[in-house]
C-alpha positions as CSV (number, residue, x, y, z in Angstrom):
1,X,65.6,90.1,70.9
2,X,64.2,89.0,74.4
3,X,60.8,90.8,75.5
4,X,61.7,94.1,77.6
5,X,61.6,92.6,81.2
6,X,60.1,95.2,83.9
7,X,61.3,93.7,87.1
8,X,64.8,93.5,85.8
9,X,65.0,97.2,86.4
10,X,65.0,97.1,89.9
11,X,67.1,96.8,92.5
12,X,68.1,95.4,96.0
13,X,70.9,98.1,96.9
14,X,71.9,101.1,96.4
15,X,75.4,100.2,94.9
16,X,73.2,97.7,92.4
17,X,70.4,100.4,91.7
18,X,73.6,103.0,90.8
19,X,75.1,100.3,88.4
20,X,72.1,99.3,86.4
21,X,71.3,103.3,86.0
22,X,74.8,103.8,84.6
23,X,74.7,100.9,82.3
24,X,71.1,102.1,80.9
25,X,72.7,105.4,80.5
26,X,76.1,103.8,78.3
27,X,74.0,101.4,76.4
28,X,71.6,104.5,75.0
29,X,75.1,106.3,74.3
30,X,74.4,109.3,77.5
31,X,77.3,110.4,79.3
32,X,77.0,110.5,83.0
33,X,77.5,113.8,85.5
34,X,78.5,112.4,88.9
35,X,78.0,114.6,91.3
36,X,79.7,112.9,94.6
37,X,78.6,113.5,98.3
38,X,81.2,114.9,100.7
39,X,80.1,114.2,104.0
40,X,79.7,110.7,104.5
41,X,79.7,107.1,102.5
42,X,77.5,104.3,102.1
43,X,76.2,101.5,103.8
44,X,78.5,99.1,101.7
45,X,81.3,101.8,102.7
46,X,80.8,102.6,99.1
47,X,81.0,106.4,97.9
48,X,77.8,107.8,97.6
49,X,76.6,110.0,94.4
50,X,73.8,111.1,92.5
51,X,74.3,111.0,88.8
52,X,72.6,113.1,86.1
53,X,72.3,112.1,82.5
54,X,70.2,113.8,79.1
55,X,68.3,112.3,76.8
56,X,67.0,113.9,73.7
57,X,68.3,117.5,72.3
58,X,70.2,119.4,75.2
59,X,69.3,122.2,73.6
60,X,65.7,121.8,73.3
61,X,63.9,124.1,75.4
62,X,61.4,121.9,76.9
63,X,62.5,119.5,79.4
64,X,61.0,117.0,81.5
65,X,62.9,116.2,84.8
66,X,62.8,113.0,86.5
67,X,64.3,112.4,89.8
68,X,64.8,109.7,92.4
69,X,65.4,109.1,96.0
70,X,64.2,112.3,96.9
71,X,63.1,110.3,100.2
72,X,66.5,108.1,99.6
73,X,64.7,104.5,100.3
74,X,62.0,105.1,98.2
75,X,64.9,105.1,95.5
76,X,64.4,101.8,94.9
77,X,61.3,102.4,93.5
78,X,62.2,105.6,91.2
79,X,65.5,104.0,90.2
80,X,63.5,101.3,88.6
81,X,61.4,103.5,86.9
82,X,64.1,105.7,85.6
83,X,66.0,102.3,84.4
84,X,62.9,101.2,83.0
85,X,62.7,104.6,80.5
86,X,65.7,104.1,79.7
87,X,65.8,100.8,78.4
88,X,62.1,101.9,76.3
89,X,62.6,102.1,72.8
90,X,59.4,103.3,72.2
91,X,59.9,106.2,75.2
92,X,63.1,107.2,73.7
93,X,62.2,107.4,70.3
94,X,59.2,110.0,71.2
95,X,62.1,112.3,72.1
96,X,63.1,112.1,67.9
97,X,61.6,114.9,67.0
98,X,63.8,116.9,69.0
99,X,61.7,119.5,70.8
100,X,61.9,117.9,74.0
101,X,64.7,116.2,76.7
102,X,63.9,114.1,79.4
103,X,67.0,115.2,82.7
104,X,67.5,111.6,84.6
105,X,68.6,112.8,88.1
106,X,69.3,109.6,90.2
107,X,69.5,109.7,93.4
108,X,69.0,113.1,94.7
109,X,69.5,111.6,98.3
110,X,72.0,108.9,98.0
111,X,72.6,108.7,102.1
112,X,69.2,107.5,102.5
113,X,69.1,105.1,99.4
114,X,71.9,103.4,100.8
115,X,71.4,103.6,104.5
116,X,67.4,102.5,103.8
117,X,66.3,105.8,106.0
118,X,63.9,108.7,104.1
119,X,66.2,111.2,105.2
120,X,69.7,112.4,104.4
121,X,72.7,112.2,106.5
122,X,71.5,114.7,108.7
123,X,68.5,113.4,109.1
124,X,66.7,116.0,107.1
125,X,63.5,115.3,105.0
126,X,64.5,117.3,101.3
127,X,61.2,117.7,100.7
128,X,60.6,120.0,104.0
129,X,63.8,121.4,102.9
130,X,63.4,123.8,100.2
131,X,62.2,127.0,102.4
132,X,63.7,130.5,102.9
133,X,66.2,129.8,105.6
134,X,66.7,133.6,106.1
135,X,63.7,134.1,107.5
136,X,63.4,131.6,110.8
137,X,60.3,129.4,110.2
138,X,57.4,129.7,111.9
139,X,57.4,127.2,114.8
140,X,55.4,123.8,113.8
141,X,53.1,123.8,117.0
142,X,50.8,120.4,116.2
143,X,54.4,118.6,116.1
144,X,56.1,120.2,118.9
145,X,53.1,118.5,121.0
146,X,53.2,115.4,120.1
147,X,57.1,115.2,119.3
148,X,57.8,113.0,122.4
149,X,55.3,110.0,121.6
150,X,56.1,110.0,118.0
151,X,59.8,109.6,118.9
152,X,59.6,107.9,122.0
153,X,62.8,106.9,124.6
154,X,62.1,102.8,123.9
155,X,61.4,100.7,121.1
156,X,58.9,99.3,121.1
157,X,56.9,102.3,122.0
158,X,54.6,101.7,125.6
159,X,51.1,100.9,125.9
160,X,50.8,104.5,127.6
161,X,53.2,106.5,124.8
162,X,50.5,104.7,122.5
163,X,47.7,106.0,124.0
164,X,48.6,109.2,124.1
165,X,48.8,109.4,120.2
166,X,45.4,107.3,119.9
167,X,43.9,109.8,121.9
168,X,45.4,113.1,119.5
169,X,44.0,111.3,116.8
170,X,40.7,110.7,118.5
171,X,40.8,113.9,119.7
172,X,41.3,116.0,116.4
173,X,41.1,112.7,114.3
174,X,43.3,110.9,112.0
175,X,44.1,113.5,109.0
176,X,45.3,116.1,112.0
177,X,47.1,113.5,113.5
178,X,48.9,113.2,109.7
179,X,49.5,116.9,109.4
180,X,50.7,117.4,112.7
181,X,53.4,114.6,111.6
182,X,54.4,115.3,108.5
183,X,54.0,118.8,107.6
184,X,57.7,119.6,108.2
185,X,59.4,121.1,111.3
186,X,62.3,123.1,112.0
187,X,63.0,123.2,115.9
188,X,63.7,119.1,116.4
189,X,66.3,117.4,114.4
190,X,65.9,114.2,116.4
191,X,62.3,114.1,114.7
192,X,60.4,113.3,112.0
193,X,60.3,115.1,108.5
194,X,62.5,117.5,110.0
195,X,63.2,120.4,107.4
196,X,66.9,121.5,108.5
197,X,68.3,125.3,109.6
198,X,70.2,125.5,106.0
199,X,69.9,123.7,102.3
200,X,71.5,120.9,102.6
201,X,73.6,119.2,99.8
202,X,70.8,117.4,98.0
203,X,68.7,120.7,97.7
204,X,72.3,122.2,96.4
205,X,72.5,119.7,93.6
206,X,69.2,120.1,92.7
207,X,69.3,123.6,92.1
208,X,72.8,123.2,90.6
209,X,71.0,121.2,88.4
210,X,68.3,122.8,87.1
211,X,70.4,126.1,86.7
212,X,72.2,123.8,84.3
213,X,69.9,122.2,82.3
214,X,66.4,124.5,83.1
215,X,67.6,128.5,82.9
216,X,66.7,128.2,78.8
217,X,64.2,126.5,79.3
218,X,60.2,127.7,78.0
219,X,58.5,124.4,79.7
220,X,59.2,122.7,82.2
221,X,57.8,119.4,83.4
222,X,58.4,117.6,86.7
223,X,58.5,113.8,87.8
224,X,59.6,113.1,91.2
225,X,59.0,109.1,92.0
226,X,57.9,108.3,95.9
227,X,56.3,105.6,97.9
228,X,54.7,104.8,100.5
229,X,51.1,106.5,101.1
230,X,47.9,104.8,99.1
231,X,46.8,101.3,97.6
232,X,49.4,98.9,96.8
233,X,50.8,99.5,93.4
234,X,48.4,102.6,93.0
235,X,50.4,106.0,91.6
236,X,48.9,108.6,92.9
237,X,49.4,111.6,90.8
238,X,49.9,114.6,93.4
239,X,50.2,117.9,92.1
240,X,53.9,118.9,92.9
241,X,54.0,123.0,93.1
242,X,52.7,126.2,94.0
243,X,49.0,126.9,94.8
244,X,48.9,128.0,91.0
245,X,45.5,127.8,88.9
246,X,47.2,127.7,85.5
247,X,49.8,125.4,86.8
248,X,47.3,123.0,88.6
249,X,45.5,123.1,85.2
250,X,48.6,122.8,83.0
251,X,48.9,119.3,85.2
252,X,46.0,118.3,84.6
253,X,45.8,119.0,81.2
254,X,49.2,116.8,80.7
255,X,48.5,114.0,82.8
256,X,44.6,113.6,83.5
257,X,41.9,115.2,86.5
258,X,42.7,112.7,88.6
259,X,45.9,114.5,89.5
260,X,45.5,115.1,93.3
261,X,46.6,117.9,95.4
262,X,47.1,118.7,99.3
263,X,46.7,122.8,98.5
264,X,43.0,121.4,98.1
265,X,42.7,118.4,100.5
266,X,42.2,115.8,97.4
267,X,45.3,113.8,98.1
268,X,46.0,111.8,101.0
269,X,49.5,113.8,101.3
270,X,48.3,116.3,104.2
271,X,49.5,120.0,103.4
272,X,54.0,120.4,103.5
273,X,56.5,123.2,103.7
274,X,59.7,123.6,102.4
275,X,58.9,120.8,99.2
276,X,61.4,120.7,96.2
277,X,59.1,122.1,93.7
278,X,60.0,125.6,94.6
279,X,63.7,124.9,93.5
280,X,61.9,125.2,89.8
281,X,60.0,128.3,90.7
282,X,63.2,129.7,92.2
283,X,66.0,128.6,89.9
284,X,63.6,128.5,86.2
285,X,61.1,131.6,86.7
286,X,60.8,132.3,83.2
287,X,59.4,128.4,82.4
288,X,56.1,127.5,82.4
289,X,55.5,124.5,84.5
290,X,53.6,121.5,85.5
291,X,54.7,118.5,88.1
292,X,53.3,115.7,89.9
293,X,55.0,113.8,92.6
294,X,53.8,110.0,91.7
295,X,53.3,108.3,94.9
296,X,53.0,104.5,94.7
297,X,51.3,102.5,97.7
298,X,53.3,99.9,99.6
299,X,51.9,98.8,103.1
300,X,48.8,100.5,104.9
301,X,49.8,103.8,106.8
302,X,49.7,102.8,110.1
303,X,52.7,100.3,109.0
304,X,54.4,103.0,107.1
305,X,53.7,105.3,110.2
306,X,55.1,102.5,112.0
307,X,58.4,101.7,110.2
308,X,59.2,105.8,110.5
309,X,58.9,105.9,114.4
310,X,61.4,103.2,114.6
311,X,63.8,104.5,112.0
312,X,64.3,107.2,113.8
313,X,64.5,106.2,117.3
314,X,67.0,103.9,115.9
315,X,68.7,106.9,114.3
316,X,68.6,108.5,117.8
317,X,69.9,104.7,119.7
318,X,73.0,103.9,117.2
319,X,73.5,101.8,120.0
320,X,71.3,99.9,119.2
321,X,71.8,95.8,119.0
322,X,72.3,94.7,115.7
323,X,69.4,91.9,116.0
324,X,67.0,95.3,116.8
325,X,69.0,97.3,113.9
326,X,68.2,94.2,111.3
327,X,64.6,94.4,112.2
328,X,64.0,98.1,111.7
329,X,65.8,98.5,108.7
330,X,63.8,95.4,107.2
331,X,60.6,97.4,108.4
332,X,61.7,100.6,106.9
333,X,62.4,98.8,103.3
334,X,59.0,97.5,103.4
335,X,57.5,100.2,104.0
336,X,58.4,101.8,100.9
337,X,59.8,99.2,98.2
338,X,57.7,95.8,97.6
339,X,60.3,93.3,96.5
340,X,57.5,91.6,94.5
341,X,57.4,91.0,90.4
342,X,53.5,92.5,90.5
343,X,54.2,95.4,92.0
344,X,57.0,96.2,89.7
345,X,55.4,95.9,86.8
346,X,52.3,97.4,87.8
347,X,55.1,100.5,88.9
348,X,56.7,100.6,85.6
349,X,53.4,100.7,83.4
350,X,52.4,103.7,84.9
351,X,56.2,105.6,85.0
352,X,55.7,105.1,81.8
353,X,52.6,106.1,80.9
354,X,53.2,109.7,83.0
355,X,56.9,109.8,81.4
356,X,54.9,109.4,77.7
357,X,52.2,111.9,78.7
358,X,55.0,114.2,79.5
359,X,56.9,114.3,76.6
360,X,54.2,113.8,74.2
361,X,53.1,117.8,76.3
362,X,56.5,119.1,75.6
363,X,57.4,118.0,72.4
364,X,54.2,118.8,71.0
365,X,53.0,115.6,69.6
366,X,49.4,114.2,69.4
């Protein structure tokens, strides 16, 4: 039998990252819940979906989730990860004891996977999404300022639309200049991490989802696979929930104290609203719960910072020449997948790890 082959798990499109998952699931025996997007298709004028398959005892009553694409380009990286589990032996057979199940959801935003943008097809960030949308949010000040030279009227951005955000971040200084950003807004949906006015279909799904395969559940735990902040190749483990002591310890205790988290300053995510993490509070209350969002560095911030700007003025130009359309969406890819073997594997190893740490928690085994 050949050696198990990291890089192989990866993909360079949506359509191919979809395949490979499927074909992970069907060789492991899983059957496959496709759960198909109404509102628009695919870059490939394919049909977009996100599929959900279960490994382990469905009716165990501890359950590790693992989803993708939550930012839909940073797919490629989770994708590859969840591929990667799949095709373990050694993963899947810590799952024998039956006191645990590991919920593959892949591609939770399949509009941005395919279309190589963070956000879904109406240009909403899911992970500013998941707030009460009965109550009107409170108005995101810091951003409403500096809306118009993050998002300026030309690309490139000029020398004086530059200066004006150097001298924000001078002026309050750089981790400001980050919260102001990417906190999450409501009032400008030609912006960046904008959360939306209503759930949209992805943060449906996801509580369709966990209703599903979660309501039974006594413990919960929570992977959700994202790029682009940190080292190169460096997971991050960010604490992903509620400003909890027992569930920020429960994390800890599961995968290490070097889990990170905004609530505290630690991580180098600056605070958010409206994250996806409440969908588990919302939709599993009687679990008890512990999830990090493992962040994998790509390119330095400013280039990731970089890459977003121009994303979405392009998103706001679909005029745009298809020499300047190329170039962005090349930029934006980089920014958060690194087509290189190293990176890869050094990605995998440490899914893997987390994914092992995670099961080894729920299905009590030492």
């Amino acid at each position: 039998m050949p050696a198990f082959d990291p890089v192989s798990c990866f993909a360079a499109t949506y359509v191919e990252a979809r395949t490979k998952f499927l074909r992970a699931c069907a060789a492991r025996g899983l059957p496959t819940t496709r759960h198909l997007l109404p509102t628009a298709g695919g870059a490939e004028g394919e049909e977009l979906t996100a599929d959900v398959a279960v490994l382990g005892d469905a009716s165990a009553r501890a359950m590790l989730l693992l989803t993708s694409a939550t930012h839909g380009v940073e797919g490629f990286c989770g994708s590859g990860c969840q591929v990667g589990l799949l095709d373990d032996d050694a993963f899947v057979a810590a799952l024998q004891a039956g006191r645990a199940r590991v919920v593959f959801l892949h591609a939770l935003n399949p509009f941005g996977f395919s279309h190589l943008r963070r956000t879904n097809e109406d240009n909403i960030d899911l992970n500013r999404n998941f707030r009460d949308f009965a109550t009107p949010p409170e108005p995101h000040l810091p951003y409403a300022e500096i809306h118009r030279w993050l998002v300026p009227s030309t690309w490139p951005p000029t020398p004086e639309n530059e200066a004006q955000l150097g001298a924000y971040a001078a002026r309050y200084g750089e981790k400001a200049l980050q919260a102001a950003t990417s906190g999450g807004q409501c009032e400008f949906p030609d912006g960046l991490f904008y959360g939306g006015v209503r759930p949209a279909w992805s943060n449906g799904l996801l509580r369709a989802v966990l209703r599903e395969h979660g309501s039974t559940c006594d413990q919960i735990a929570f992977i959700d696979f994202h790029t682009g902040l940190g080292p190169r190749g460096h997971g991050e483990k960010i604490f992903a929930g509620r400003d909890v002591a027992a569930d920020l310890a429960r994390t800890r205790h599961i995968w290490g104290d070097d889990v990170t988290t905004f609530h505290d300053g630690s991580s180098t995510s600056a605070p958010l609203t409206g994250v996806n993490y409440h969908a588990i509070y919302e939709e599993c209350p009687g679990a008890s719960y512990a999830g990090i969002a493992l962040e994998y560095g790509t390119l330095p911030l400013l280039d990731t910072f970089g890459a977003l700007r121009a994303d979405q003025w392009l998103a706001n130009h679909p005029d745009a020449g298809a020499d300047t359309r190329a170039r962005i969406k090349r930029m934006v890819r980089d920014a958060f997948y690194t087509d290189a073997d190293d990176w890869k594997v050094q990605v995998h190893a440490q899914a893997r790890d987390a994914a092992l740490k995670a099961v080894h928690y729920l299905a009590g085994i030492t």
